[in-house]
C-alpha positions, -999 to +999 in steps of 0.1 A: -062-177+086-031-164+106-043-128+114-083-119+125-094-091+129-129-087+136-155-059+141-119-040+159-131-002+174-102+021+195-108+054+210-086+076+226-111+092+255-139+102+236-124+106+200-133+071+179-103+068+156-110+030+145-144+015+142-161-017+131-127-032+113-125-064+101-102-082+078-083-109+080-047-123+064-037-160+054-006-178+062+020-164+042+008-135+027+016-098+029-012-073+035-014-039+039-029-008+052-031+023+029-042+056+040-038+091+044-021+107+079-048+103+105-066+077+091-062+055+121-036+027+105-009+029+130-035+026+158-047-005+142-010-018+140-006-008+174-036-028+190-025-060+163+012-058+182-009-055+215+006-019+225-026-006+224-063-015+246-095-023+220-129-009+229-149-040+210-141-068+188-114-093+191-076-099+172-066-137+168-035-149+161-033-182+145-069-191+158-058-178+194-075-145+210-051-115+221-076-089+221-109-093+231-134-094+259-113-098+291-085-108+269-052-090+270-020-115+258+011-089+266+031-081+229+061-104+237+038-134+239+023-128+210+047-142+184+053-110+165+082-092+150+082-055+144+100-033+121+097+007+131+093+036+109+135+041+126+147+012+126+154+017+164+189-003+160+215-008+188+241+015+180+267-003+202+257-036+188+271-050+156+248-057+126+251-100+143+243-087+175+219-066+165+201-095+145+207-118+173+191-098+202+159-118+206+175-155+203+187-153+238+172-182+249+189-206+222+222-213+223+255-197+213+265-218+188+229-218+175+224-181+178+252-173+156+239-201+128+202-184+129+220-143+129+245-156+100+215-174+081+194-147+085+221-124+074+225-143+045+189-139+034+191-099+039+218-101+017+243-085+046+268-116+052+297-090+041+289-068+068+283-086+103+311-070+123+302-036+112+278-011+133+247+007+120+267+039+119+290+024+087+264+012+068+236+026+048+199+033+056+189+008+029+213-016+047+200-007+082+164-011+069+176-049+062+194-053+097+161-041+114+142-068+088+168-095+097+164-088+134+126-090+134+125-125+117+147-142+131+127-155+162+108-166+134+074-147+145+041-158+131+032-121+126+055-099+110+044-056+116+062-031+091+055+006+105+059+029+075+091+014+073+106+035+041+092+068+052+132+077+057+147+068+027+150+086-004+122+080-030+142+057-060+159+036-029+118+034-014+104+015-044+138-007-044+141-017-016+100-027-011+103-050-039+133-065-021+116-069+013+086-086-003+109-110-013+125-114+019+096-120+037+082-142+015+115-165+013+114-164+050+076-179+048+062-151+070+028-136+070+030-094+073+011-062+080+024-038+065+012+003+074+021+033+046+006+061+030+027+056+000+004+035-030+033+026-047+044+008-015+015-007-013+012-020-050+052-031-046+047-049-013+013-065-009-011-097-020-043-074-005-046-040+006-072-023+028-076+015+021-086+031+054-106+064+056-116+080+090-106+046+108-126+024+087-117+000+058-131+013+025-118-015+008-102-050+014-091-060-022-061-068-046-037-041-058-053-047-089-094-046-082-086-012-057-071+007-091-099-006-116-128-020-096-126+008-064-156+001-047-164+033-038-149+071-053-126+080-018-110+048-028-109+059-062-100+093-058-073+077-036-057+050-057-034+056-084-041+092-105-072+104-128-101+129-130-136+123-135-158+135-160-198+138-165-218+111-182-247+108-193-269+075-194-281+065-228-295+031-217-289+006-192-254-003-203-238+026-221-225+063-210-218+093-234-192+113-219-172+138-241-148+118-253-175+092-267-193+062-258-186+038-232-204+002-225-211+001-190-230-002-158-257+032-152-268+013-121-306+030-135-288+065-129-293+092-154-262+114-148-226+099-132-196+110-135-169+082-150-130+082-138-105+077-162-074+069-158-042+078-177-040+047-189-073+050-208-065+078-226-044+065-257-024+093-277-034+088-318-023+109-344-051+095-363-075+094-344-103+128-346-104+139-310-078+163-308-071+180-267-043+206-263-010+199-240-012+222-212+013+198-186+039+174-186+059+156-167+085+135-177+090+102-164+114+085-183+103+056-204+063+075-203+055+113-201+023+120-180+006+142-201-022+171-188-045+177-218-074+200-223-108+193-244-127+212-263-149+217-234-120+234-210-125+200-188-090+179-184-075+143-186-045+128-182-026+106-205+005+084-203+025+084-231+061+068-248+085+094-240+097+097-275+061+113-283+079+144-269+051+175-275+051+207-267+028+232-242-002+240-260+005+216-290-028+198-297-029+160-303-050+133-312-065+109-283-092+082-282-102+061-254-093+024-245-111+021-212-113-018-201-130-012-165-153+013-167-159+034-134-187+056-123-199+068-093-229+097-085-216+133-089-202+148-055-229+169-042 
């Protein structure tokens, strides 16, 4: 493993905001931490970098302690590069000597080779003698990339670092820095509160919820298998609805029948997605459009059931109904998801 973190707790005086954390990251891979503002994730980020004191536990670095007992390796021996949520660029520097800034200690002929190469991989070889001012913030976003890998770290730290771009150059843009990092062979933490970030970016995710990891999974076991309902409730859309348990392996819920888990409970509530609500002309369940939101390619639909309750459904966009149109649904529901009604 290149990143440990291990039973990690951080206070600030006598308000805990991270306690008993552990995860850890191999070499190579991109992992994340998703959670809502004040969930503690930028802390966590912050004591990894070595910015921040720990309380308890211990962070190693390719099998070597910087946090722990008695242990405190400063951030600039720790190997890592760093990406802020602003990019924090030299505006008196070129985009080369911006991207050059930590090779100091090689030399010239060198430095420029490693700022050109790396300039190359961000896809910016066109624009080396320009200054952050004449180029875009997707562009800068790569500069501040370029400039955090090319000391070649062993740790790589992303700080919400699409919070200041717009939303359609966001989920661009992550796809293209996932594949940046992974060309350059780096292993990364990256911090957001954005899902679709997360999905976009990372091999494994860890939802955080008053400074503790919920969940340490894939993108894909977080939005099917969530191992508890914040995580649900958190990742990706849907609403739940009551069930009832008819045996040990199938719920009635209004929709109909489901095979799954009761976990010997009599009454749950089961989340479904949008995905498991399939539109059917045919079909006899009929639920009345009371939302919709276009999306392009899908329409997310709002529908109500006979019983007033609602789901959502996601829909080809040339199955264009109207408010208050009724249509048929039935349910295709591959992962079935239930947890104990909230009290």
């Amino acid at each position: 493993m290149l990143l440990e973190v291990e039973g990690l707790r951080h206070a600030y005086g006598d308000q805990e905001v991270v306690r008993d954390l552990s995860f850890s990251l191999a070499h190579g891979a991109i992992g994340c931490l998703l959670g809502p503002s004040g969930c503690g994730k930028t802390t966590v980020l912050r004591c990894i970098a070595g910015f921040e004191g720990i309380r308890e536990g211990e962070i190693r670095i390719a099998g070597r302690i910087v946090s722990g007992a008695g242990t405190m390796v400063p951030p600039e021996k720790r190997r890592i590069g760093m990406v802020f949520q602003d990019y924090a660029l030299f505006p008196h520097l070129s985009v080369a000597g911006n991207i050059a800034f930590g090779l100091h200690a090689l030399p010239p002929a060198e430095r420029r080779a490693r700022s050109a190469g790396m300039a190359e991989l961000v896809g910016l070889s066109g624009a080396l003698d320009k200054y952050p001012h004449e180029i875009s913030g997707g562009q800068q976003q790569r500069v501040a990339l370029a400039r955090a890998l090319a000391p070649r770290p062993e740790l790589l730290l992303l700080d919400e670092p699409f919070s200041n771009l717009d939303v359609d150059l966001r989920e661009r843009l992550s796809l293209e820095v996932r594949d940046i990092i992974k060309a350059s062979g780096a292993t990364a933490v990256l911090v957001t509160h954005d899902q679709q970030e997360a999905f976009a970016m990372a091999d494994e995710i860890g939802v955080l919820h008053d400074g503790h990891i919920q969940q340490w999974d894939s993108p894909y076991n977080l939005y099917h298998r969530p191992a508890n309902r914040f995580v649900a409730d958190f990742v990706g859309q849907g609403v739940f609805l009551p069930a009832k348990a008819l045996n040990g392996r199938q719920l009635q819920i209004e929709l109909g029948v489901l095979q799954g888990d009761t976990q010997g409970i009599e009454n749950l509530e089961v989340l479904l997605r949008p995905d498991d609500v399939v539109h059917d002309d045919a079909a006899p369940t009929q639920a009345e459009v009371v939302h919709k939101a276009f999306r392009g390619a899908e329409i997310l639909y709002t529908l109500r059931l006979a019983s007033g309750r609602k789901v959502l459904a996601l829909v080809p966009s040339h199955h264009n109904h109207a408010l208050g149109e009724k249509i048929g649904i039935r349910l295709d529901v591959d992962h079935v998801v239930a947890f104990r009604p909230e009290a």
